[in-house]
SERO-4910 file (N, C-alpha, C, O; in steps of 0.05 Angstrom, whole numbers):
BEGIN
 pado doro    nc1    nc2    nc3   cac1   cac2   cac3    cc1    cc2    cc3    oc1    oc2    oc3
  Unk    A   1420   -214   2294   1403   -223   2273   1377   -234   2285   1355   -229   2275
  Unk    A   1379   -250   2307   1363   -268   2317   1343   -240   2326   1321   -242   2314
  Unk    A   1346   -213   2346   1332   -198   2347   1317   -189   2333   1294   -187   2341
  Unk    A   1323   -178   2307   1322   -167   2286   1299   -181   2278   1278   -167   2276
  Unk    A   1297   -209   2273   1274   -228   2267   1260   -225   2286   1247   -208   2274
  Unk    A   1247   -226   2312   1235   -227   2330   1230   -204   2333   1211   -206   2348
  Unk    A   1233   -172   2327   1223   -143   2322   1219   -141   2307   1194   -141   2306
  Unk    A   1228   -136   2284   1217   -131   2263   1209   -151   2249   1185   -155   2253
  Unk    A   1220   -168   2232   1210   -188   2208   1178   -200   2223   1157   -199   2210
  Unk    A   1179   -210   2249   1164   -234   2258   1134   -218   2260   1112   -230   2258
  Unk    A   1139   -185   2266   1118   -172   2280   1103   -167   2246   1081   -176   2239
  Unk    A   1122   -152   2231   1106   -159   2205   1091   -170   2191   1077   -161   2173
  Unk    A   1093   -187   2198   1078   -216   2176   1086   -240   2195   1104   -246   2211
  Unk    A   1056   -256   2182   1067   -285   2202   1089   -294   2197   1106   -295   2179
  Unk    A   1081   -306   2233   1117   -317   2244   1132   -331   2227   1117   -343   2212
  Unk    A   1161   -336   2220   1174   -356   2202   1167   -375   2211   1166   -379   2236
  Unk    A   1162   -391   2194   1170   -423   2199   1195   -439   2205   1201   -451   2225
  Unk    A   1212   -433   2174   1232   -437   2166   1261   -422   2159   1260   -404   2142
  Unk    A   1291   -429   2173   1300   -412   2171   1315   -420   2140   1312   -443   2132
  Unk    A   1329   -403   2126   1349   -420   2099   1378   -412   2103   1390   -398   2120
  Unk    A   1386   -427   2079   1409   -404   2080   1426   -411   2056   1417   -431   2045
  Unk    A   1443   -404   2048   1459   -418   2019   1485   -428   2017   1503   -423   2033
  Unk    A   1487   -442   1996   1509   -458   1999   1533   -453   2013   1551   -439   2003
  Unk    A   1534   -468   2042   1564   -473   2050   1557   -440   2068   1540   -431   2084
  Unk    A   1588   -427   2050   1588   -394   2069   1563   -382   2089   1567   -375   2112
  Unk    A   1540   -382   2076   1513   -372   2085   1500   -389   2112   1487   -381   2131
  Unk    A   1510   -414   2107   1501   -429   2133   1523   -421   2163   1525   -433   2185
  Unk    A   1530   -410   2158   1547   -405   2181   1527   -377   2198   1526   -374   2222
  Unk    A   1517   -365   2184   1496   -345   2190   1468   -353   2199   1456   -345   2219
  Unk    A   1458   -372   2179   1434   -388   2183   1431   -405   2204   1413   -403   2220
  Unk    A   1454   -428   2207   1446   -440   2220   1439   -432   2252   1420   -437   2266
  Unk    A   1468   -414   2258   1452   -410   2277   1441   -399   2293   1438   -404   2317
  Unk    A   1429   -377   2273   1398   -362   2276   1381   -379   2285   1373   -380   2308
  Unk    A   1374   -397   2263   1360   -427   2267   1356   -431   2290   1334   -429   2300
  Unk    A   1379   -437   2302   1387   -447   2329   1373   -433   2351   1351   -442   2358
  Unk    A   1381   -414   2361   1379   -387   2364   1351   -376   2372   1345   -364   2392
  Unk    A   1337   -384   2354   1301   -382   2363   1288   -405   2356   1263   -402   2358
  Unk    A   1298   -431   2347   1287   -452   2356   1272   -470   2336   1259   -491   2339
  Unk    A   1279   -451   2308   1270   -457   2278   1283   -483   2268   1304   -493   2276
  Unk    A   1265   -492   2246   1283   -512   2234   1306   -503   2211   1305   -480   2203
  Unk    A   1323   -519   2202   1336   -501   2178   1330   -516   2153   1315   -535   2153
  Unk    A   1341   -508   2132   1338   -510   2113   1367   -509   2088   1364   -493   2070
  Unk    A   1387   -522   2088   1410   -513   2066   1404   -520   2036   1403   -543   2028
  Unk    A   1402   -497   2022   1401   -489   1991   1426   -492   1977   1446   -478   1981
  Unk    A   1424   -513   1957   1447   -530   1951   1451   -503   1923   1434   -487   1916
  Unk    A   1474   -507   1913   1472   -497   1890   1465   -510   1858   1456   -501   1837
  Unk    A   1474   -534   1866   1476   -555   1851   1458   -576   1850   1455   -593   1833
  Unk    A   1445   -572   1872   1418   -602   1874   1410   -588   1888   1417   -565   1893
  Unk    A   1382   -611   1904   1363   -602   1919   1363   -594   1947   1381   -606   1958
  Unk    A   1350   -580   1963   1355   -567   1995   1355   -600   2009   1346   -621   2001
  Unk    A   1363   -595   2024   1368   -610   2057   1359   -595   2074   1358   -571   2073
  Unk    A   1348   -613   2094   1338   -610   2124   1308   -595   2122   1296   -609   2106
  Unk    A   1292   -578   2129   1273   -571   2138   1256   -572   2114   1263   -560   2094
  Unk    A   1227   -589   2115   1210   -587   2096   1196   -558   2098   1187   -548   2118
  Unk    A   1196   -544   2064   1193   -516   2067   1161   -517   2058   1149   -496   2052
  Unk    A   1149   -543   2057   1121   -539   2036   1100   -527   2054   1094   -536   2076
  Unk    A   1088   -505   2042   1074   -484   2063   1082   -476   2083   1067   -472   2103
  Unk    A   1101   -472   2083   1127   -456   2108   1125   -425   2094   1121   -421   2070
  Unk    A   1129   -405   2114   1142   -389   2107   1181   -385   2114   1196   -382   2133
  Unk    A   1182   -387   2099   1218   -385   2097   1229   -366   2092   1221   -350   2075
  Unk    A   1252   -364   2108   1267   -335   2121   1298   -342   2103   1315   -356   2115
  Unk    A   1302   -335   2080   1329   -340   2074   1345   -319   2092   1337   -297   2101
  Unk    A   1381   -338   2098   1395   -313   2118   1422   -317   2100   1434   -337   2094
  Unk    A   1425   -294   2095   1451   -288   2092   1476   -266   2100   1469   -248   2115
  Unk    A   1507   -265   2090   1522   -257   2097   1528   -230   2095   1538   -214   2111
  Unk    A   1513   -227   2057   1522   -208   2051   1499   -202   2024   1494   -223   2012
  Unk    A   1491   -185   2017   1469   -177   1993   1495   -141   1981   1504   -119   1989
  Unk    A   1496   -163   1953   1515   -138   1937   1498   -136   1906   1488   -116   1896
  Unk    A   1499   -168   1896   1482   -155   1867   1457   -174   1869   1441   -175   1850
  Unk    A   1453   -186   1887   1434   -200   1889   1420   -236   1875   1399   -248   1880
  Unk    A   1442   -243   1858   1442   -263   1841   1433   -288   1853   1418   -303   1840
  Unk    A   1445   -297   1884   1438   -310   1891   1406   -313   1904   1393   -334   1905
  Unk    A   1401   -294   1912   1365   -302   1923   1354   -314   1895   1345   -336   1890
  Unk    A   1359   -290   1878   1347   -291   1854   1351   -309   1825   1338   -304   1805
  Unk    A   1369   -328   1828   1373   -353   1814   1376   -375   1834   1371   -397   1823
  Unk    A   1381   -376   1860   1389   -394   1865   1363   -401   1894   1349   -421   1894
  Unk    A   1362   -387   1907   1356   -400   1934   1322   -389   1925   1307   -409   1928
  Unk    A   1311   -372   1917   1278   -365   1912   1273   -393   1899   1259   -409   1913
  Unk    A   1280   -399   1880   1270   -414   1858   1266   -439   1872   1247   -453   1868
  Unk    A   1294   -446   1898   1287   -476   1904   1261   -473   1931   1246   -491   1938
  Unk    A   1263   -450   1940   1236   -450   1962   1206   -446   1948   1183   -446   1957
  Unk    A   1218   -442   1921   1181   -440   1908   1187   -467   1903   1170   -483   1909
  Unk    A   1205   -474   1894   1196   -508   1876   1189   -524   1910   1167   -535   1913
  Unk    A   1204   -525   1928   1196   -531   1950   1171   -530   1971   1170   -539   1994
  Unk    A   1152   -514   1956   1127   -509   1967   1129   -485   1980   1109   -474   1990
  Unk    A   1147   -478   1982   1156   -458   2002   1156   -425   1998   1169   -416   1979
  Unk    A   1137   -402   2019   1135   -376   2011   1166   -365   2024   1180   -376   2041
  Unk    A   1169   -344   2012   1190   -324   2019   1179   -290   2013   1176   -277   1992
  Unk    A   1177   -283   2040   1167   -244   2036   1190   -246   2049   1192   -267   2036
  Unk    A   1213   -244   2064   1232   -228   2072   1261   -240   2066   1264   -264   2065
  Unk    A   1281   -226   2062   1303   -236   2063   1317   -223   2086   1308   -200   2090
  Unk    A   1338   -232   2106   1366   -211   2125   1382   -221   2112   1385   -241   2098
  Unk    A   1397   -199   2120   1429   -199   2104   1444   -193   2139   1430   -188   2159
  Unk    A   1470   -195   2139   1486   -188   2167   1488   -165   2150   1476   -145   2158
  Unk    A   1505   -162   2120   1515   -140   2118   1496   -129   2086   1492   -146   2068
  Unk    A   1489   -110   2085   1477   -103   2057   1503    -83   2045   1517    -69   2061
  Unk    A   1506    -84   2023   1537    -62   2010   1510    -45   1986   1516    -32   1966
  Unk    A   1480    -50   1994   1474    -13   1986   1483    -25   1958   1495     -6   1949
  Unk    A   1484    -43   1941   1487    -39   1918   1460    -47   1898   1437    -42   1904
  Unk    A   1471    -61   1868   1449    -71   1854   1438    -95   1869   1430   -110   1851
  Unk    A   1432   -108   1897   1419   -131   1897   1396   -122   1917   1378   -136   1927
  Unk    A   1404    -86   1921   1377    -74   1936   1352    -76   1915   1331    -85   1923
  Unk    A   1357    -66   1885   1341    -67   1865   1326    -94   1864   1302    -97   1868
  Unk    A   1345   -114   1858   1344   -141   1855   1316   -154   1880   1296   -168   1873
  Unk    A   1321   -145   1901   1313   -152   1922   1279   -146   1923   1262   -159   1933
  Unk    A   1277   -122   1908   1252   -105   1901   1238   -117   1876   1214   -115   1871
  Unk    A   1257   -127   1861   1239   -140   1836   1226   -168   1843   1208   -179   1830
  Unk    A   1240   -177   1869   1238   -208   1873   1207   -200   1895   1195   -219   1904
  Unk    A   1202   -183   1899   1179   -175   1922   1187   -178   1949   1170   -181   1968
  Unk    A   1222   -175   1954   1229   -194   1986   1231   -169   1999   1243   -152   1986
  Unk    A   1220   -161   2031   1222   -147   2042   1255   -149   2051   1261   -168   2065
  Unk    A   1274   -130   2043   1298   -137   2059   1306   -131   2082   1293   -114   2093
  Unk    A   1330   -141   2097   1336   -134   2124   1360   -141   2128   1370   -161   2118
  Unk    A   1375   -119   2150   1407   -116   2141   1411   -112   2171   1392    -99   2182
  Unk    A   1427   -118   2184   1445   -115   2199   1458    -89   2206   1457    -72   2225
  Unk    A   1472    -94   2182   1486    -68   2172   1490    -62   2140   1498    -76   2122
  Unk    A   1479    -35   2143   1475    -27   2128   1497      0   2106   1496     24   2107
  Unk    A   1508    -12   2094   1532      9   2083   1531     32   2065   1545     34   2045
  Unk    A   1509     54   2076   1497     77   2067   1520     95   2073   1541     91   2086
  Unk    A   1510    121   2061   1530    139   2063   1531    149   2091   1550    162   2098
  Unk    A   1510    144   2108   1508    152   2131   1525    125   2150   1527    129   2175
  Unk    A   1533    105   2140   1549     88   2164   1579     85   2147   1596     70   2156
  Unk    A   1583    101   2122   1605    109   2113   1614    137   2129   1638    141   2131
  Unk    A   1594    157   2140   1604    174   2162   1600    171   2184   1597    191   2198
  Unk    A   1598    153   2193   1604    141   2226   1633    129   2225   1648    141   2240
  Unk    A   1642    112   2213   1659     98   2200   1684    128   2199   1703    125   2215
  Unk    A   1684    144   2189   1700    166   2180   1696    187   2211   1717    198   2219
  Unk    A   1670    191   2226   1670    210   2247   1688    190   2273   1701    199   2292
  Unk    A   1684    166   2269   1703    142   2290   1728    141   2284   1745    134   2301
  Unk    A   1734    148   2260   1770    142   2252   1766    112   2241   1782    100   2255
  Unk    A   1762    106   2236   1755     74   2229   1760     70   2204   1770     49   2196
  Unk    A   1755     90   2186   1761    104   2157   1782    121   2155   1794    122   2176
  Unk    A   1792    135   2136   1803    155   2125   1791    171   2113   1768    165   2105
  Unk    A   1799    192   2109   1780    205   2085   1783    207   2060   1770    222   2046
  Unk    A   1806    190   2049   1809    179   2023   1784    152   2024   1762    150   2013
  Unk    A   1793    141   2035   1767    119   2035   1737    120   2042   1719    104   2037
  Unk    A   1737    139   2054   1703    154   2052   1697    168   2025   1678    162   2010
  Unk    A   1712    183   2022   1708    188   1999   1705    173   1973   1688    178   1956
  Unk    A   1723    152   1973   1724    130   1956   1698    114   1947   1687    110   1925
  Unk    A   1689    105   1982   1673     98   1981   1639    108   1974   1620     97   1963
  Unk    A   1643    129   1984   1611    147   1971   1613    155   1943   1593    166   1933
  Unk    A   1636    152   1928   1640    156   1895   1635    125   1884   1635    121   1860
  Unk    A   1630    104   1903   1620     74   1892   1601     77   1893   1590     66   1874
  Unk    A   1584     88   1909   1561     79   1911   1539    100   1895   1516     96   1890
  Unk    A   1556    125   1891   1547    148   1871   1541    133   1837   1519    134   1826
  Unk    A   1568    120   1826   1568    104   1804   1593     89   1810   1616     98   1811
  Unk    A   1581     60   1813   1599     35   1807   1620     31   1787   1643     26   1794
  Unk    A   1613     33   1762   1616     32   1737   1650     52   1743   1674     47   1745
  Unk    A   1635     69   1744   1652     95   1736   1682     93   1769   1705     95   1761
  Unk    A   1680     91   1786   1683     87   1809   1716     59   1793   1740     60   1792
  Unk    A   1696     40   1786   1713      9   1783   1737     23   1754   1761     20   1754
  Unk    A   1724     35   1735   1739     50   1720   1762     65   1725   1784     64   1714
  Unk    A   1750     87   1753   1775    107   1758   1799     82   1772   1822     80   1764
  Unk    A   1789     69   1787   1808     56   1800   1830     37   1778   1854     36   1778
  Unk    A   1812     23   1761   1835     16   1747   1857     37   1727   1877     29   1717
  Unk    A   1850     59   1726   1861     74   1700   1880     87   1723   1902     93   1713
  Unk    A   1877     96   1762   1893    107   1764   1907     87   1776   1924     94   1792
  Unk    A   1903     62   1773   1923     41   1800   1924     52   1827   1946     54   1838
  Unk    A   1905     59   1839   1901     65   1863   1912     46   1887   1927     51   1906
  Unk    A   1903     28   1879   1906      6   1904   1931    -21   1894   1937    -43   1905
  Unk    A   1938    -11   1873   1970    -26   1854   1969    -56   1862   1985    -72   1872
  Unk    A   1934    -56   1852   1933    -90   1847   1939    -98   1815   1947   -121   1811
  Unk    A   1936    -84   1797   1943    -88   1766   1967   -119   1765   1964   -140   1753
  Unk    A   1990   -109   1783   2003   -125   1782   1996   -157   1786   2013   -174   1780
  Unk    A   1977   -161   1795   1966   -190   1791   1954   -206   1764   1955   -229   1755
  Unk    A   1943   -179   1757   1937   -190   1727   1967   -199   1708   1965   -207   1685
***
């Protein structure tokens, strides 16, 4: 991650200031990025206001674990770095899942950045390594074709005979 910022994000646009990250889970990523290149941090409460790094006229680097529908930049951690004085053009993710929070990510204006990235093309690395199956490659490029429809087949055929929990 720490690379990743220092090639790409940093060469883009001025340097971060500030690194973030979100409640609890996310700081385990953030902080120590933070660390890492020497930034201050910043934790985005969900419930009240950030701790640690003043973000006012900072540019701030939110970091996270994982970007799936996107809810969190976009209710939770944008809103407290604008109320905080604070700009945000980029978000990293370790892992992006390629879903609705790529959209999300695009409406909010945040350049994103992934780690890894779970396209159909690292769903066939995944499958050319054995790492997969090809029930589960397949599975998986029929999620990301339509969700909806995808979350549907699976419950109507009990694929994975979690029903029984409900």
């Amino acid at each position: 991650m720490t690379e990743l910022i220092n090639c790409e994000i940093n060469s883009n646009s001025k340097p971060i200031d500030v690194i973030s990250g979100g409640d609890s889970r996310d700081w385990d990523f953030s902080n120590p990025v933070a660390f890492n290149i020497g930034l201050p941090h910043a934790k985005l409460y969900k419930n009240k206001a950030p701790i640690g790094a003043d973000m006012d006229g900072k540019l701030v680097l939110p970091v996270a674990d994982l970007n799936n529908m996107g809810s969190s930049p976009r209710d939770l951690w944008l809103p407290q770095i604008i109320n905080g004085g604070g700009i945000a053009k980029d978000i990293l993710f370790f892992v992006d899942r390629m879903e609705d929070g790529v959209e999300e990510m695009e409406k909010l204006g945040l350049n994103r950045y992934a780690v890894i990235s779970l396209d159909p093309s690292a769903w066939q690395l995944l499958l050319d390594s054995g790492k997969v199956d090809s029930k589960t490659y397949q599975s998986m490029n029929e999620r990301l074709e339509n969700k909806q429809a995808w979350a549907h087949n699976m419950l109507l055929n009990n694929t994975f005979n979690f029903l029984y929990l409900i």
